[in-house]
C-alpha positions in Angstrom: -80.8 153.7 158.3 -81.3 149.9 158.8 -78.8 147.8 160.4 -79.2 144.4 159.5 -77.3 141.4 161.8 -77.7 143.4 165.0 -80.1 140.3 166.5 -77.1 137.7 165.7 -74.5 140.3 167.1 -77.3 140.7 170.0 -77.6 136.9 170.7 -73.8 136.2 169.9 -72.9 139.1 173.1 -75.0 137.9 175.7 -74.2 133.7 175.3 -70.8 135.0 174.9 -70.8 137.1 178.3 -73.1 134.4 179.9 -70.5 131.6 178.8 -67.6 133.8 180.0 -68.9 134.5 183.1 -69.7 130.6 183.6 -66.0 129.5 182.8 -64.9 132.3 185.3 -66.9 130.7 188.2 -66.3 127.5 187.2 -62.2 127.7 187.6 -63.1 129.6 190.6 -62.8 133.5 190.0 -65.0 136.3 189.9 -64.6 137.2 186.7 -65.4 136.9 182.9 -63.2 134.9 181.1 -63.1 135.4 177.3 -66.2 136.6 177.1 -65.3 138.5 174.0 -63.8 135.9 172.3 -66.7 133.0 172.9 -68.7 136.1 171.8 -67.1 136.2 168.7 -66.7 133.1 167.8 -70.7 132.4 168.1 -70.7 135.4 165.6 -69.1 134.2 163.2 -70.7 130.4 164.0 -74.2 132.4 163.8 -73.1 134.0 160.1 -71.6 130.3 158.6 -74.8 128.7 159.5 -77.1 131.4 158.5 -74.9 131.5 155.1 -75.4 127.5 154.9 -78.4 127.3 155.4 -79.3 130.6 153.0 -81.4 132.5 155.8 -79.5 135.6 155.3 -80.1 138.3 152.6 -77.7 140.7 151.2 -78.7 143.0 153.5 -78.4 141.5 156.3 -74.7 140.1 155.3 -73.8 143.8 154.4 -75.3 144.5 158.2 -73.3 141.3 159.4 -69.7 142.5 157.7 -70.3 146.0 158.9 -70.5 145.0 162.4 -67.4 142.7 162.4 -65.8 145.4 160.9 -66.3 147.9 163.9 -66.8 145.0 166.6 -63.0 143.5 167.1 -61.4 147.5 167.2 -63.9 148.8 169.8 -63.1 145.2 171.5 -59.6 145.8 171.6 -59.6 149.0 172.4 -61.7 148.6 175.6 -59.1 145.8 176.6 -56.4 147.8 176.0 -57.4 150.6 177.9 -58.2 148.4 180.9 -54.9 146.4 180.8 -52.8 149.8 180.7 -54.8 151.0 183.8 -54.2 147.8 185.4 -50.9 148.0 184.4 -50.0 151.4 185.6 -51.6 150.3 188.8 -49.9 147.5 189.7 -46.5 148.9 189.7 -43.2 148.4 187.6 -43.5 144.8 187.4 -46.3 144.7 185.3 -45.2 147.4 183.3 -41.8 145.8 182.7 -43.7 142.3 181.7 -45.8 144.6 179.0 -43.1 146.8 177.5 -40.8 144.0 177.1 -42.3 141.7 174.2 -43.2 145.2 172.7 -39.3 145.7 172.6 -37.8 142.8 171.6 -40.3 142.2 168.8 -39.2 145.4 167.8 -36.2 143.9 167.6 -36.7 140.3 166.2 -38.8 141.1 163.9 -37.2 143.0 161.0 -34.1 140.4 161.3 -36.8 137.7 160.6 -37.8 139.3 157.9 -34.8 140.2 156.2 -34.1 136.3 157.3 -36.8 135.4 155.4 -37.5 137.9 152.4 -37.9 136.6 149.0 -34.9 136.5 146.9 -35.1 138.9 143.6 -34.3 137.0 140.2 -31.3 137.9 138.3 -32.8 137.2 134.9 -31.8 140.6 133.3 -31.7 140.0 129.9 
């Protein structure tokens, strides 16, 4: 099977990881930051222009969708694993500051929507 729109997921990666890494030594860490993200956003940068400028083929759009599809979960995954290790390992502090949000917008959330849900109509006839 073919895979179309691995090149532009390819090129969108690497400047991604190269521009992440630049941003993290230029505010002075030793680390990639947002990497992920600028990676993404060139994707989907790559896939306007290549749409504009009709360079891409159906196939290569289905090939395009199919790897945003499965991209951003594997993505958050991986993140999410790493912050819970990093989490775990840095002791109760950071596990407080992660469990938290998760509570109260457990919380706050179904009061805003009951807050906010649409009224019915009374037009029963």
């Amino acid at each position: 099977m073919n895979i179309y729109g691995i090149a532009v997921l390819a090129i969108s990666y690497l400047l991604g990881q190269w521009m992440g890494e630049f941003l993290g030594s230029l505010i002075g860490i030793e680390a990639n930051v947002g990497g992920v993200g600028f990676a993404m956003m060139i994707f989907m940068l790559l896939k306007e222009w290549l749409v504009k400028n009709s360079l891409m083929s159906l196939e290569m759009e289905k090939g395009i969708d199919f790897w945003n599809k499965l991209y951003i979960p594997v993505v958050i995954a991986m993140a999410a694993s790493l912050n819970v290790k990093s989490a775990i390992s840095s002791g109760t502090l950071a596990i407080a500051a992660g469990t938290l949000p998760v509570l109260v917008s457990f919380i706050v959330f179904p009061s805003i929507l009951k807050t906010f849900k649409p009224k019915e109509d009374d037009h029963s006839a």
